[in-house]
C-alpha positions as YAML, in Angstrom:
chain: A
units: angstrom
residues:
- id: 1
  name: UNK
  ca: [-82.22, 7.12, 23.60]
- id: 2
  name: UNK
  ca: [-78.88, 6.86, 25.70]
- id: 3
  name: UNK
  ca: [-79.93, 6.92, 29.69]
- id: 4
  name: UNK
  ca: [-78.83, 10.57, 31.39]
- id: 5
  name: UNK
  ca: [-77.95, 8.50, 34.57]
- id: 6
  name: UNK
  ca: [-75.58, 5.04, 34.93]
- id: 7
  name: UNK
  ca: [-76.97, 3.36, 38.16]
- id: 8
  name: UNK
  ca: [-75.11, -0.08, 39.12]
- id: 9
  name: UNK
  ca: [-77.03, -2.79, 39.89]
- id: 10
  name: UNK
  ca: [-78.10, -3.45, 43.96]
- id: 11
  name: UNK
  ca: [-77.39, -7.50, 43.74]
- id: 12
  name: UNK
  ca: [-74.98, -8.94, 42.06]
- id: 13
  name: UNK
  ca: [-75.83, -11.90, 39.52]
- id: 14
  name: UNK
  ca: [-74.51, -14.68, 41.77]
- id: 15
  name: UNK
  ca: [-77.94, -14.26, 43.98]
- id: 16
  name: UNK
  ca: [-80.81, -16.15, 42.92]
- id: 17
  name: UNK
  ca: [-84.26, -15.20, 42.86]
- id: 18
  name: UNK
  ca: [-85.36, -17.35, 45.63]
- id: 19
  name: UNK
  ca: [-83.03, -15.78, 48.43]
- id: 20
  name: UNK
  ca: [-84.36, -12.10, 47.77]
- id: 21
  name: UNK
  ca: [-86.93, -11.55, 51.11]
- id: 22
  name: UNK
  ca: [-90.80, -12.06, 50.15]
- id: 23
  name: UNK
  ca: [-92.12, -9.85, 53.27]
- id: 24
  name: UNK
  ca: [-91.12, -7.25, 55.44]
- id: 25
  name: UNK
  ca: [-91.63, -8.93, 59.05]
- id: 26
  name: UNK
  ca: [-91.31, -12.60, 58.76]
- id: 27
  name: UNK
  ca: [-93.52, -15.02, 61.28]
- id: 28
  name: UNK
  ca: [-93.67, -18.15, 62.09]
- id: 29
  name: UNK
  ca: [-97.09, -19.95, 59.97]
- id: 30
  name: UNK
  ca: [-99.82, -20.58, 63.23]
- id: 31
  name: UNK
  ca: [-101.34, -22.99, 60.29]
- id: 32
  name: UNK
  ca: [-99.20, -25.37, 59.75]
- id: 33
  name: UNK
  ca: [-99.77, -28.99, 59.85]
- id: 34
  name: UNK
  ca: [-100.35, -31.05, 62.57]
- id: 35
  name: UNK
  ca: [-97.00, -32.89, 63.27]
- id: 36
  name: UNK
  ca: [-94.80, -30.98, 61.59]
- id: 37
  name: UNK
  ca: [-91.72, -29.48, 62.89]
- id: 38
  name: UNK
  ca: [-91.72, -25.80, 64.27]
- id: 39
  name: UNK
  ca: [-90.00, -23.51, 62.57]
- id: 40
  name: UNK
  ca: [-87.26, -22.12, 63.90]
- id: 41
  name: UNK
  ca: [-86.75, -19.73, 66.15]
- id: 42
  name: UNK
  ca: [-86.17, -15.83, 64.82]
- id: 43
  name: UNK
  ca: [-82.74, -14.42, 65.49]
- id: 44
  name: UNK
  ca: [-83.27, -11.77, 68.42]
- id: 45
  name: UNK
  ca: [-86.52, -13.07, 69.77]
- id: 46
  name: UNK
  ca: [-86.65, -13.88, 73.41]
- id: 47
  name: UNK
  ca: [-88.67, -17.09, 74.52]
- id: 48
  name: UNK
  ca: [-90.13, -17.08, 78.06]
- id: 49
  name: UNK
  ca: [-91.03, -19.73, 80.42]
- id: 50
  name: UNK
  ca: [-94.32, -18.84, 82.01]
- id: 51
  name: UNK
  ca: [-93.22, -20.58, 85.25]
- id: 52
  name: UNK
  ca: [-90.32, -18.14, 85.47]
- id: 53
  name: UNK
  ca: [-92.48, -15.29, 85.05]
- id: 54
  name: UNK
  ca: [-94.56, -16.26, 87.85]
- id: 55
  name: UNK
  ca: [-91.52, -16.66, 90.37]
- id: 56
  name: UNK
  ca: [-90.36, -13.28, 89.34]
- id: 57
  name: UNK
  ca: [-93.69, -11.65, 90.17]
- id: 58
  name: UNK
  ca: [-93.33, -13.39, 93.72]
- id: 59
  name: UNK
  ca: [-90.44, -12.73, 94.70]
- id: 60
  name: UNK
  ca: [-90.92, -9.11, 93.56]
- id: 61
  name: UNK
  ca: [-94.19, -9.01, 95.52]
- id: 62
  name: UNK
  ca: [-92.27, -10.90, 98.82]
- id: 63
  name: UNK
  ca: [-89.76, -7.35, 98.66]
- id: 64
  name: UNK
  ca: [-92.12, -5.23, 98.53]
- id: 65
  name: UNK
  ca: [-93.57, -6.60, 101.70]
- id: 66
  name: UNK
  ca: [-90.26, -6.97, 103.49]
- id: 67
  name: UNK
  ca: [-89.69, -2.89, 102.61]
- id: 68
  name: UNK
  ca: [-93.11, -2.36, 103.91]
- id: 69
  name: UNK
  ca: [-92.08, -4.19, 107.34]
- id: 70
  name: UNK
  ca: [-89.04, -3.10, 107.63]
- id: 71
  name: UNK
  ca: [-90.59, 0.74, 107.26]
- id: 72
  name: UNK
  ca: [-93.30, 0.06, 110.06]
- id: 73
  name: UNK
  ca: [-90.11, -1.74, 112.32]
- id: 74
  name: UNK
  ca: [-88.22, 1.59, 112.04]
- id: 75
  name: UNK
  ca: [-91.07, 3.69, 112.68]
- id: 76
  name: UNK
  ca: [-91.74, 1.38, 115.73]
- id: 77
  name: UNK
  ca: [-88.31, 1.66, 116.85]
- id: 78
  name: UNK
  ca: [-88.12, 5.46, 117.10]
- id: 79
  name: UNK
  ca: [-91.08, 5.33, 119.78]
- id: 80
  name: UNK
  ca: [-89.46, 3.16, 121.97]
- id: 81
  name: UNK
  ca: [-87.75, 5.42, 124.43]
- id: 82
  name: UNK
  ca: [-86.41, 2.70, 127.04]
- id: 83
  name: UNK
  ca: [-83.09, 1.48, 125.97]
- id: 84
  name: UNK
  ca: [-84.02, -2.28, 126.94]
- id: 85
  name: UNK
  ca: [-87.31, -4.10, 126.27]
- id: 86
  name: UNK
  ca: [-86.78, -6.20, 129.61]
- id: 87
  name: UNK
  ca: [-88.25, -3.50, 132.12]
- id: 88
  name: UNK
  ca: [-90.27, -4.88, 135.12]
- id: 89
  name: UNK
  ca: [-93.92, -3.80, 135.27]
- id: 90
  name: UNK
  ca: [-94.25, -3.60, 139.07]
- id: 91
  name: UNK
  ca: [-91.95, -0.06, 138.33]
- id: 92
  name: UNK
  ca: [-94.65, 1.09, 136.21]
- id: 93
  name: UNK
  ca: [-97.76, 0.13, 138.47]
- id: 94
  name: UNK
  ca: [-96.29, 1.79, 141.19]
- id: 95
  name: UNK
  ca: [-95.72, 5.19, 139.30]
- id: 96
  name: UNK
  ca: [-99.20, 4.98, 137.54]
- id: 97
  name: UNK
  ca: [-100.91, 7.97, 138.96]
- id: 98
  name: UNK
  ca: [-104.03, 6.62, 140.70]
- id: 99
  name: UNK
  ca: [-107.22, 9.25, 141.72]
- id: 100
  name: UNK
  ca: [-108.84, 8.45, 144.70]
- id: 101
  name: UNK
  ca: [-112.60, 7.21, 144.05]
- id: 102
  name: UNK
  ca: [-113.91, 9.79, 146.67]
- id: 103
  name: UNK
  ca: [-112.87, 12.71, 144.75]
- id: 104
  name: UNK
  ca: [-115.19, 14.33, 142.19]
- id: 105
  name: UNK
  ca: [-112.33, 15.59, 140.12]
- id: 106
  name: UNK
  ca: [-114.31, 13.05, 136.51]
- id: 107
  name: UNK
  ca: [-116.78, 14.77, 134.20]
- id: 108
  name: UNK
  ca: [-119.53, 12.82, 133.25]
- id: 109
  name: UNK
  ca: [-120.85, 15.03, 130.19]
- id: 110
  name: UNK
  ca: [-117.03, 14.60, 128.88]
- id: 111
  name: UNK
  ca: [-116.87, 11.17, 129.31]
- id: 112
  name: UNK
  ca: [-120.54, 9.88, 128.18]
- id: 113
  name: UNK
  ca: [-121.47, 12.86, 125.54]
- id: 114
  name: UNK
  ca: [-123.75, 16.56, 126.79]
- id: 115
  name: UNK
  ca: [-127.62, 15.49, 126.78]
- id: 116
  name: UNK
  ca: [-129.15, 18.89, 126.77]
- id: 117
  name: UNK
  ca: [-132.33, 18.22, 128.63]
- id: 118
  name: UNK
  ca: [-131.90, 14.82, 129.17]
- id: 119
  name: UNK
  ca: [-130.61, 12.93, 132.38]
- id: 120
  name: UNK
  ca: [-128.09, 9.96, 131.45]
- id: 121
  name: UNK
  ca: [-129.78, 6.72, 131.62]
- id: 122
  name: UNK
  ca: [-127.38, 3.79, 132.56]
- id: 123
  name: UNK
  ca: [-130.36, 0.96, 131.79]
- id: 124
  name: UNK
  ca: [-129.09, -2.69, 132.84]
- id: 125
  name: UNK
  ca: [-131.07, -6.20, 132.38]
- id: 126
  name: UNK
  ca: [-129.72, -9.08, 134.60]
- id: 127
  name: UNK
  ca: [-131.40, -12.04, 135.60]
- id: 128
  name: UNK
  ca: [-132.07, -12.66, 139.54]
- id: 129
  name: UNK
  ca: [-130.87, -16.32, 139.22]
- id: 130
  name: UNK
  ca: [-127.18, -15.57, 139.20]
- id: 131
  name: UNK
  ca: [-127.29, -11.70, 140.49]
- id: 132
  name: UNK
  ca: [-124.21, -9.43, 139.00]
- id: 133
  name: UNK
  ca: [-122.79, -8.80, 142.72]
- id: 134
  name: UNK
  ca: [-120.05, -6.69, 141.19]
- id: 135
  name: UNK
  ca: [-122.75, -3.98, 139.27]
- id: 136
  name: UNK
  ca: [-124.32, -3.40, 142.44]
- id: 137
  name: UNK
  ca: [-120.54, -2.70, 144.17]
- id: 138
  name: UNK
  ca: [-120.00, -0.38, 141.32]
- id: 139
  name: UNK
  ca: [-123.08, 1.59, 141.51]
- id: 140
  name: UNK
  ca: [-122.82, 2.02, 145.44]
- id: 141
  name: UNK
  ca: [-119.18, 3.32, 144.88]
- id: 142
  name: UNK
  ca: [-120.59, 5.59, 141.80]
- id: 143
  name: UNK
  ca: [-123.29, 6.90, 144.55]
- id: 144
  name: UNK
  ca: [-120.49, 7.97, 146.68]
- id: 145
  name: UNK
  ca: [-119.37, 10.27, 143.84]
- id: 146
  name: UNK
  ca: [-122.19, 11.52, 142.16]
- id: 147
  name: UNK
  ca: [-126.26, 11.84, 142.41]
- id: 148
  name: UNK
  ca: [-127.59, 8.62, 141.31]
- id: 149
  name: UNK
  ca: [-131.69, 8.02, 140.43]
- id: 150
  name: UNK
  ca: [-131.57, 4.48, 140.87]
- id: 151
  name: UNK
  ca: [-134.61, 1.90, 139.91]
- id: 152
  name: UNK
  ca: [-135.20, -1.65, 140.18]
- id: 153
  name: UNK
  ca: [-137.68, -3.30, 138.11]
- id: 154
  name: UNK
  ca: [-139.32, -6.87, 137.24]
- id: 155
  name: UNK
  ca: [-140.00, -8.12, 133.50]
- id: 156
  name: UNK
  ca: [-142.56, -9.92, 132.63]
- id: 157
  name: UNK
  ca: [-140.37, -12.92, 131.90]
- id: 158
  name: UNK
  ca: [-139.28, -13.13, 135.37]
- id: 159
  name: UNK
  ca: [-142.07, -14.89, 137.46]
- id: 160
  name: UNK
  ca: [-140.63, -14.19, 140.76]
- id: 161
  name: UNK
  ca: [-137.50, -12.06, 142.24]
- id: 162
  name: UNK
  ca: [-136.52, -12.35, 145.97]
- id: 163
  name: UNK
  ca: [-137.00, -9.52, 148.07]
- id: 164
  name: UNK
  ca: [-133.85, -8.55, 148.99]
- id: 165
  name: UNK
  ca: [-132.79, -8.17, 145.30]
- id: 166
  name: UNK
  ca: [-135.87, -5.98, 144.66]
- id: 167
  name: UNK
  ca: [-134.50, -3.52, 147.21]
- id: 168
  name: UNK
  ca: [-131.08, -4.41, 146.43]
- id: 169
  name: UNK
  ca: [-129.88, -0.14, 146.05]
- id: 170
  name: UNK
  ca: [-132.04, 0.28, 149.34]
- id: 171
  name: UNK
  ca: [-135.26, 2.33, 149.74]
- id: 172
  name: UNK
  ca: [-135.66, 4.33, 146.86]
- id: 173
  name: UNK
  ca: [-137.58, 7.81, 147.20]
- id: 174
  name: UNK
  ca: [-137.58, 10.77, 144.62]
- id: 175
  name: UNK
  ca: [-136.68, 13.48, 146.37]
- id: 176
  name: UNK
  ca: [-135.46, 15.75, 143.60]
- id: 177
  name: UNK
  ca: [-136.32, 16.17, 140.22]
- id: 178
  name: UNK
  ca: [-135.30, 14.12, 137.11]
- id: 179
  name: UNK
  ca: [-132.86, 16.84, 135.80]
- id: 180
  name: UNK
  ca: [-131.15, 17.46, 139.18]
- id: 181
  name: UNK
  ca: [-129.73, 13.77, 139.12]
- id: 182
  name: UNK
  ca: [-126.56, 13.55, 137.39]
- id: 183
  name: UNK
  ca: [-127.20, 9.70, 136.36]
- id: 184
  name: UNK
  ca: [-130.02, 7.38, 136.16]
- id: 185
  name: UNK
  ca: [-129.01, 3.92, 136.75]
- id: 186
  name: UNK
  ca: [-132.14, 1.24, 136.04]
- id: 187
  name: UNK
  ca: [-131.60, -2.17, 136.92]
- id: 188
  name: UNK
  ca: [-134.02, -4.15, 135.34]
- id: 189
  name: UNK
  ca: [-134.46, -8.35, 136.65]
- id: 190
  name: UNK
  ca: [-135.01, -10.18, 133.62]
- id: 191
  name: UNK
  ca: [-134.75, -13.74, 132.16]
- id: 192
  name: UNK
  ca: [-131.63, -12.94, 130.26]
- id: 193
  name: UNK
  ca: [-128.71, -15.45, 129.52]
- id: 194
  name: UNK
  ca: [-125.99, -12.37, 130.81]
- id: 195
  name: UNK
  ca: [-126.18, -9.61, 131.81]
- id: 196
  name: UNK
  ca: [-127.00, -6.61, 129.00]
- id: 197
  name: UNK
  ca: [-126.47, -2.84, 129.45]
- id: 198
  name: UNK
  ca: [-127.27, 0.32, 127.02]
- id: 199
  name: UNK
  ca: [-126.52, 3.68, 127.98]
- id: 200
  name: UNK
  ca: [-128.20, 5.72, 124.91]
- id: 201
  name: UNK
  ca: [-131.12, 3.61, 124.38]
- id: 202
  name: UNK
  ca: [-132.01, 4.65, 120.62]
- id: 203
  name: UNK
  ca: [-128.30, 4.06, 119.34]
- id: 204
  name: UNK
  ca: [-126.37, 2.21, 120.83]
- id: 205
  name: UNK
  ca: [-125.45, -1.61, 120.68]
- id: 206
  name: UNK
  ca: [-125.94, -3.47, 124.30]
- id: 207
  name: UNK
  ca: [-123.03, -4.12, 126.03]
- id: 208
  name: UNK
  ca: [-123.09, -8.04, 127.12]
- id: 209
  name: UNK
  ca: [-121.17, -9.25, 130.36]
- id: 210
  name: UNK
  ca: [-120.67, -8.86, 133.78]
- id: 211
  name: UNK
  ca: [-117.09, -7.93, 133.19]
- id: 212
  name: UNK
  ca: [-117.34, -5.91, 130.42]
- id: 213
  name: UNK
  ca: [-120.14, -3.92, 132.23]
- id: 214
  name: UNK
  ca: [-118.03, -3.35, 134.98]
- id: 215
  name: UNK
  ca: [-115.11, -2.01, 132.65]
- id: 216
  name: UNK
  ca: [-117.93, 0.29, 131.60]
- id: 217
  name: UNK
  ca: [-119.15, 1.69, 134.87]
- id: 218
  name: UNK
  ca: [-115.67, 1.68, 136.62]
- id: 219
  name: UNK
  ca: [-114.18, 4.21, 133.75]
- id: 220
  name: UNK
  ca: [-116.82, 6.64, 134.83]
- id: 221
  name: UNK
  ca: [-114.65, 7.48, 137.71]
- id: 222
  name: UNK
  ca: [-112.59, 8.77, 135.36]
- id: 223
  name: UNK
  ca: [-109.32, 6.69, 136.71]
- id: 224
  name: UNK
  ca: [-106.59, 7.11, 134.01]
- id: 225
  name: UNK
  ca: [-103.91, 3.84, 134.10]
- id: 226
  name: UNK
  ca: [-101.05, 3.38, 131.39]
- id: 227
  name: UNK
  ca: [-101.04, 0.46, 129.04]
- id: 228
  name: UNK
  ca: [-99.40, -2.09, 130.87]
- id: 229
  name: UNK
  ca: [-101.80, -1.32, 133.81]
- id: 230
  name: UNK
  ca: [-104.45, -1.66, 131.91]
- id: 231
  name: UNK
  ca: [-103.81, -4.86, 130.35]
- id: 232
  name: UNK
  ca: [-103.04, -6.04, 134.17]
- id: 233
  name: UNK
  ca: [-106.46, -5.16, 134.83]
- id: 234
  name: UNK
  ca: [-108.04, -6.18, 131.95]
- id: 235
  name: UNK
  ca: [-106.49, -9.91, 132.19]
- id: 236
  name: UNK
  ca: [-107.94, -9.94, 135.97]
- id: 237
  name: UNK
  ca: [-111.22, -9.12, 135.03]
- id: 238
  name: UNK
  ca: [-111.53, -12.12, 132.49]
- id: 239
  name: UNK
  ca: [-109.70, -14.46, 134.76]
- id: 240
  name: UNK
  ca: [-112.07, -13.76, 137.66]
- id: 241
  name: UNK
  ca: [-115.34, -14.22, 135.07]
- id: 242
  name: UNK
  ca: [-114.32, -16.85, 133.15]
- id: 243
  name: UNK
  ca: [-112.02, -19.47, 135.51]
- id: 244
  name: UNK
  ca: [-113.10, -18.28, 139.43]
- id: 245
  name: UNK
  ca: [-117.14, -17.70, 138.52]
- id: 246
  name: UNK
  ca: [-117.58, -20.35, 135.68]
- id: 247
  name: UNK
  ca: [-114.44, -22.19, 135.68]
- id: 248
  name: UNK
  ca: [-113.76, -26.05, 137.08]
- id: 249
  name: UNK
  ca: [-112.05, -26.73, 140.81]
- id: 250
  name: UNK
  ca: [-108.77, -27.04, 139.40]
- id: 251
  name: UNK
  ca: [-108.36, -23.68, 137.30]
- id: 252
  name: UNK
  ca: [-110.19, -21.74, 140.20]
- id: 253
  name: UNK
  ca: [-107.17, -23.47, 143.24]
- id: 254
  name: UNK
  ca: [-104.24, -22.20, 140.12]
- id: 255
  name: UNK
  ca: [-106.30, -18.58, 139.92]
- id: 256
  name: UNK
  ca: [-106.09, -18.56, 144.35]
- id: 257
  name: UNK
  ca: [-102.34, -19.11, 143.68]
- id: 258
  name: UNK
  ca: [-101.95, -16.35, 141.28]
- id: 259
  name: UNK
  ca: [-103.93, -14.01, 143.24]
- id: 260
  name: UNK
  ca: [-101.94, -14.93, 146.79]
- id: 261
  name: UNK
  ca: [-98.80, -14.46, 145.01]
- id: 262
  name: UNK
  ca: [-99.43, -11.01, 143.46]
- id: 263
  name: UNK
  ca: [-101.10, -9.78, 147.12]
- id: 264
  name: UNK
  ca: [-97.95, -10.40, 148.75]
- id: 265
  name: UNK
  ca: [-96.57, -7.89, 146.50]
- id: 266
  name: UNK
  ca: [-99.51, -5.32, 147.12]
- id: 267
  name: UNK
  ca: [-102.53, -4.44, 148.65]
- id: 268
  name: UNK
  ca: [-104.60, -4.93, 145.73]
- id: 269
  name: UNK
  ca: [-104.71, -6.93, 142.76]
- id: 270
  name: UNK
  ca: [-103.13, -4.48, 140.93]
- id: 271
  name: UNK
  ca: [-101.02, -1.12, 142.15]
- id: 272
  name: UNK
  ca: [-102.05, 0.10, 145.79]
- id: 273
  name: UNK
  ca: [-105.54, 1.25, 145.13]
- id: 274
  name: UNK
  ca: [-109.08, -0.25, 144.47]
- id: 275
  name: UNK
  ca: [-109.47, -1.37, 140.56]
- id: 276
  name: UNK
  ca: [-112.50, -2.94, 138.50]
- id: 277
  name: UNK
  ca: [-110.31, -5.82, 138.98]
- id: 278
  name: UNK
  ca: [-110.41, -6.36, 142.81]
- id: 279
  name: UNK
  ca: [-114.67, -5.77, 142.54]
- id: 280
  name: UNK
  ca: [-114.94, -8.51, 140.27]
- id: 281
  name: UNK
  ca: [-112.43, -10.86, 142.03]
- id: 282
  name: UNK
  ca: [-114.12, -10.53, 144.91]
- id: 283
  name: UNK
  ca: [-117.86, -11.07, 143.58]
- id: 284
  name: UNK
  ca: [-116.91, -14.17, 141.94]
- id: 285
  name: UNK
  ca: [-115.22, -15.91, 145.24]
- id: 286
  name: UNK
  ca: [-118.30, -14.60, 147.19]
- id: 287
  name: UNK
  ca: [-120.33, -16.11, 144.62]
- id: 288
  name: UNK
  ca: [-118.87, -19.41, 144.17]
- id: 289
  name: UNK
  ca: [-118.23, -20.57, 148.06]
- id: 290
  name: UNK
  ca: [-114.32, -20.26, 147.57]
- id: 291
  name: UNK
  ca: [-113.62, -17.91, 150.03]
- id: 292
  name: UNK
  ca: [-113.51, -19.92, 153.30]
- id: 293
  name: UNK
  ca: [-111.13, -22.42, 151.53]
- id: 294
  name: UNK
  ca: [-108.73, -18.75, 150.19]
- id: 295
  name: UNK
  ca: [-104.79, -18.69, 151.15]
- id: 296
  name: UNK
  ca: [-103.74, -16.15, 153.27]
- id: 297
  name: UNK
  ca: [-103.01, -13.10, 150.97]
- id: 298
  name: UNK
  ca: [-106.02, -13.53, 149.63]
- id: 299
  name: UNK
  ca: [-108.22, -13.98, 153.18]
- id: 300
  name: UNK
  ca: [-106.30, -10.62, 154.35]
- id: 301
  name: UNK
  ca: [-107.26, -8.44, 150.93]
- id: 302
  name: UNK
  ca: [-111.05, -9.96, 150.67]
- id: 303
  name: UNK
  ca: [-111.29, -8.29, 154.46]
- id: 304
  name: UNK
  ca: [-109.91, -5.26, 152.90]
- id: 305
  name: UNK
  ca: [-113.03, -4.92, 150.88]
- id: 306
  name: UNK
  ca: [-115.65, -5.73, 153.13]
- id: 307
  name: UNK
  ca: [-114.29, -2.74, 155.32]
- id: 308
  name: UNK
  ca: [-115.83, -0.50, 152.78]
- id: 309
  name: UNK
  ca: [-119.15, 0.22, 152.64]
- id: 310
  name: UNK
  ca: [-119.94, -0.57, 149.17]
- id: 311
  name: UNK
  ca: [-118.72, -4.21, 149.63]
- id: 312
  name: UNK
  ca: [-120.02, -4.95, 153.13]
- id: 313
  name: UNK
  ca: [-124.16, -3.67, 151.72]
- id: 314
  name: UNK
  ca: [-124.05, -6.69, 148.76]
- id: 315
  name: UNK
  ca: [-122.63, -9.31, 151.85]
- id: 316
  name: UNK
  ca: [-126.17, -9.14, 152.90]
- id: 317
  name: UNK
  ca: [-127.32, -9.85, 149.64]
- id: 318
  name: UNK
  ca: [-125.80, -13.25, 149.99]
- id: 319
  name: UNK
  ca: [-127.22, -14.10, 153.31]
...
């Protein structure tokens, strides 16, 4: 029977079996034998060296870190108000608005937390071998400003405490009740390696430190400074504990220097009124026999704070 449709033929007769395609997607042969060639390498594929790949996925990460800096940089850079970094900090000390330590202007529920029923406890362990002078300055100057229960006590790891430091905040007598008293401050004399401090004693961590203590008790006067000012006075506080009280001859005679030099600028260590700072200073030169041996600046401002009276009580603790 004739066919109803003529198709022509798809290959011609000049191809030969063998060059018609045996699969759809040809691959290389992951069997082959050991030693023999590779095949070669399919038109359109794309070989890639894992060593590149790994550079590209640096330096892709190392952008993306330079974008993130140079975002924080220009959010940095619309804070800064001053047209030149170079300013001069003395400028800024002097307009840092200072309150006087006799006014009563600081709020100790907003500063330390509202204890409904309870009477703030300032609780302080110290050991009577190397007395924290500059605690007891602080706590006369806080007695100036607000109603104080004060407390000394003895541990039972302390064998023996000299008299004096027994009745170092004077003669105590209740005259008031408990919840009249705005703070209780309890210094306890016990064999301690520095001095520890905890205000809530249920939760919270002991402070360690003369100097950080101080920090502690001095912000309760509720003094605001600005950051430069407060770095000042941080920097003085360390320098004073860790070079003047416990450091050799030759880095207390370069501390003398720096202190001379920046009380011929002003009356105090730092700005024109009384800081953490100048209590501390002052402690550790009483403490350590340098003051005799002080240059002049200094000689002039350490007579500055034994004309008040919190200063001049803790000279007889020395005697």
């Amino acid at each position: 029977m004739p066919a109803m449709y003529k198709v022509r033929p798809l290959h011609s007769a000049g191809v030969l079996p063998g060059h018609l395609p045996t699969s759809m997607y040809p691959v290389p042969n992951l069997h082959r034998a050991a030693g023999t060639a590779a095949p070669p390498p399919q038109v359109g594929a794309r070989e890639v060296d894992p060593s590149l790949e790994a550079l590209e996925s640096r330096q892709e990460e190392i952008l993306k870190r330079l974008y993130e800096l140079k975002s924080a940089v220009d959010g940095l850079s619309k804070m800064i108000q001053t047209p030149d970094a170079d300013f001069d900090v003395t400028n800024i000390i002097q307009t840092d608005e200072f309150s006087p330590l006799t006014t009563n202007g600081a709020d100790l529920d907003l500063m330390l937390g509202k204890d409904y029923g309870a009477l703030k406890d300032v609780v302080i362990n110290a050991n009577p071998s190397l007395p924290p002078l500059s605690l007891l300055v602080i706590h006369s100057l806080l007695c100036e400003r607000y109603k104080i229960l004060s407390a000394v006590h003895t541990h039972s790891s302390v064998k023996s405490v000299p008299e004096n430091l027994l009745k170092c905040f004077g003669e105590q007598t209740k005259k008031q009740p408990r919840h009249e008293y705005q703070l209780g401050f309890t210094l306890i004399w016990k064999d301690v390696p520095k001095p520890q401090m905890k205000f809530s004693i249920q939760t919270m961590c002991p402070i360690e430190g003369e100097g950080n203590i101080a920090r502690f008790l001095f912000s309760l006067f509720g003094q605001k400074y600005n950051a430069v000012t407060s770095t000042l006075i941080d920097s003085w506080v360390d320098t004073a504990i860790f070079q003047l009280k416990e450091g050799s001859s030759k880095e207390r005679g370069a501390v003398l220097r720096s202190m001379n030099a920046a009380l011929g600028k002003s009356s105090w260590l730092v700005g024109n009124e009384l800081t953490v700072a100048d209590v501390v200073a002052w402690c550790a030169l009483r403490q350590t026999g340098t003051a005799n041996t002080a240059p002049a600046n200094v000689q002039k401002w350490m007579k500055s704070c034994e004309n008040l009276a919190p200063f001049s009580s803790v000279m007889k603790l020395l005697k």
